[in-house]
C-alpha positions as CSV (number, residue, x, y, z in Angstrom):
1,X,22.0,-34.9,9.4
2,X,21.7,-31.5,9.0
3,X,18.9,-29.4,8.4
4,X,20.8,-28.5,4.8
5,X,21.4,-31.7,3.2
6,X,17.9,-33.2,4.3
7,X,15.6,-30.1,3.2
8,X,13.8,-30.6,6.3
9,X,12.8,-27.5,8.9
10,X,12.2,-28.0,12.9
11,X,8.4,-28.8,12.7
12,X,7.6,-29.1,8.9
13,X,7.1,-32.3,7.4
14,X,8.8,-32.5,4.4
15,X,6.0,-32.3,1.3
16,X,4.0,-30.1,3.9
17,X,3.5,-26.4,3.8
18,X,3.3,-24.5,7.0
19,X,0.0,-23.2,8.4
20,X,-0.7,-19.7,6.7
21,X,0.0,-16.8,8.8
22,X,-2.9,-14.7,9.6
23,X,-2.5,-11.2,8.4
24,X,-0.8,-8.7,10.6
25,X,-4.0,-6.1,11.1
26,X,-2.4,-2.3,10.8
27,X,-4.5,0.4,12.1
28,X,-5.0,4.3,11.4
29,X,-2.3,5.5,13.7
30,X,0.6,3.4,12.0
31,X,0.2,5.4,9.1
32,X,2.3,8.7,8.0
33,X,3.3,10.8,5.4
34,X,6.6,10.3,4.0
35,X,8.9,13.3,2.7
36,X,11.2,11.7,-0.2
37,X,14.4,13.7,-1.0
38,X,13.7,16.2,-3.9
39,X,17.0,17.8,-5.6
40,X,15.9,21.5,-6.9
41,X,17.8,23.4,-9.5
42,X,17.1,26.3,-11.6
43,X,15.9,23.8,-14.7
44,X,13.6,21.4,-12.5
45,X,13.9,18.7,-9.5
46,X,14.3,15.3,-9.0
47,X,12.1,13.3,-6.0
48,X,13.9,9.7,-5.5
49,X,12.0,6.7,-3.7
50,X,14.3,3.9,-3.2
51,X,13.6,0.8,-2.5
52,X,14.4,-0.6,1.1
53,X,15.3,3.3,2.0
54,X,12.2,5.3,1.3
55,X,10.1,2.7,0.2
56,X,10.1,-0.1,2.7
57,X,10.3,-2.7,0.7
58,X,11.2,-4.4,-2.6
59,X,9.0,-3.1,-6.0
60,X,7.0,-6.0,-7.6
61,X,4.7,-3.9,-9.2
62,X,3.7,0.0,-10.1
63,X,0.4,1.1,-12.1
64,X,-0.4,5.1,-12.1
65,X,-3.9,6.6,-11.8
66,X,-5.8,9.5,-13.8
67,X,-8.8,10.6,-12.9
68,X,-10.7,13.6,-13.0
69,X,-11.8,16.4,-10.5
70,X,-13.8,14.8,-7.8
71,X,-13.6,10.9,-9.2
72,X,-13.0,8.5,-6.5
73,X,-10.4,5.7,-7.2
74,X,-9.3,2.5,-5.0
75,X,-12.2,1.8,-2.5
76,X,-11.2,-1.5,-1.3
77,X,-8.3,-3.1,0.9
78,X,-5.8,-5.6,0.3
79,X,-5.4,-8.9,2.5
80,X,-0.9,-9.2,2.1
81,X,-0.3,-6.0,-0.9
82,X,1.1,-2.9,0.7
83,X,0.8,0.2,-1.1
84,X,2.9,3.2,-1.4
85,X,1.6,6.3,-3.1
86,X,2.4,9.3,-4.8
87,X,0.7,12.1,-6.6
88,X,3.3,13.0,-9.2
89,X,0.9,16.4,-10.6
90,X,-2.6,17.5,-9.0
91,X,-3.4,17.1,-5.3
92,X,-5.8,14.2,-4.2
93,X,-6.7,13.0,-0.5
94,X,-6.2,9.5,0.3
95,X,-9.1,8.4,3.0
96,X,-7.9,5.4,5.0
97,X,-10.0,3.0,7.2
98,X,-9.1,0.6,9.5
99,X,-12.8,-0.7,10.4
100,X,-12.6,1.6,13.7
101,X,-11.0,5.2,12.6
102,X,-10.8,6.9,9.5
103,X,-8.2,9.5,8.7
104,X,-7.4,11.7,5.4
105,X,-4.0,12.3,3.9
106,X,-3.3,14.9,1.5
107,X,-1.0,14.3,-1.4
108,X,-0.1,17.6,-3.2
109,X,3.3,17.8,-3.4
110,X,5.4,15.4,-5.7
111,X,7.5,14.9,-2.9
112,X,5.1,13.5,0.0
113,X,4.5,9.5,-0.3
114,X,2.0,7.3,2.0
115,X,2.8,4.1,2.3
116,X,-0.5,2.1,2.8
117,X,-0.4,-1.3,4.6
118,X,-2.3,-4.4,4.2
119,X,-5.6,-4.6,5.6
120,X,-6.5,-0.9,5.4
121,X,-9.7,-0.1,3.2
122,X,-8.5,3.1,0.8
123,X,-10.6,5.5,-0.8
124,X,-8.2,8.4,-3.4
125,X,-10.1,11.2,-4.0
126,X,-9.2,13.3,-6.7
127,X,-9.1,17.6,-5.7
128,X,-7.7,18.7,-9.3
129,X,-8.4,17.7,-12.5
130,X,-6.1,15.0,-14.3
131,X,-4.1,14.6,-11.2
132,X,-1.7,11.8,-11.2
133,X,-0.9,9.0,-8.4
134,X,2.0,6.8,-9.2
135,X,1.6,3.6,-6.8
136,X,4.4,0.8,-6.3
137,X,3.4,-2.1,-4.6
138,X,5.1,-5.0,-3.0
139,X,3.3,-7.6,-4.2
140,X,2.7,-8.5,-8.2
141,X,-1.6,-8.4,-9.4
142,X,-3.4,-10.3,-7.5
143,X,-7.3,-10.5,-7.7
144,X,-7.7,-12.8,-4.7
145,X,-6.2,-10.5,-2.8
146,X,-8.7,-7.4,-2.9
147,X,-11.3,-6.9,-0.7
148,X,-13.5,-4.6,-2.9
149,X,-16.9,-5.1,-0.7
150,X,-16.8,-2.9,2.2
151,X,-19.1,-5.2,4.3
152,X,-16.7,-8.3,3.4
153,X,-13.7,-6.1,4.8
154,X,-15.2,-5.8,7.9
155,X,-16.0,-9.0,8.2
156,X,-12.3,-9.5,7.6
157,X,-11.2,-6.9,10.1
158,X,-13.4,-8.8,12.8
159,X,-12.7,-12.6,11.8
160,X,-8.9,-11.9,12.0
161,X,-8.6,-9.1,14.9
């Protein structure tokens, strides 16, 4: 029979799931800025970020963040979420870690994005008051997912590199 009628894979038993794939660790030096296309005329702009052209992947989820001058927002890592950010008004640094290098990217233009992958601990710093970070993620809430102790992420890193 085929593998359509019976429901059964090459090397799953049926009723089984397979073994979970370890996480794909990213490091530092995968990471960039991203211009978006912004449309200026005389009575504003528009800044698109499409899914699958832009942003590389579908949108499960998107939450914004306000803080004020000098707060520090995120400080943890996710195990499968991938993050892509914005700052919509203000200008705030995003630090990002990968257990071995750090690096800083500056968000101050409504038109850069930085699309932050799994496994990298991030840190937003905010440089003006009441700036604004939209963030879209591929992945709905999950709380199992964070890594929010920074030890615990490094034991992560290790376990899984």
């Amino acid at each position: 029979m085929s593998e359509e009628r019976t429901g059964k894979t090459a090397g799953i038993n049926p009723g089984s799931s397979p073994a979970p794939t370890p996480p794909r660790l990213d490091s530092i030096a995968r990471i960039r800025l991203i211009e978006l296309p912004r449309y200026a005329r005389e009575d504003g702009e528009v800044v698109v970020a499409q899914a699958f052209s832009q942003v590389p992947f579908p949108i499960a989820r998107m939450f914004t963040l306000t803080a004020p001058l000098g707060a520090r927002r995120g400080e943890h890592a996710h195990r499968r979420c991938t993050q892509f950010m914005v700052c919509t008004h203000g200008a705030v640094d995003v630090v990002c870690d990968d257990s071995r290098d750090k690096a800083v990217f500056t968000l101050d233009r409504g038109n850069i994005a930085l699309c932050v992958p799994p496994t990298i601990w991030n840190t937003v710093v905010f440089k003006q008051d009441r700036s604004v970070v939209a963030v879209l993620c591929d992945r709905p809430y999950e709380e199992a997912d964070y890594l929010r102790d920074y030890p615990e992420f490094l034991a992560f890193r290790k376990a899984n590199s």
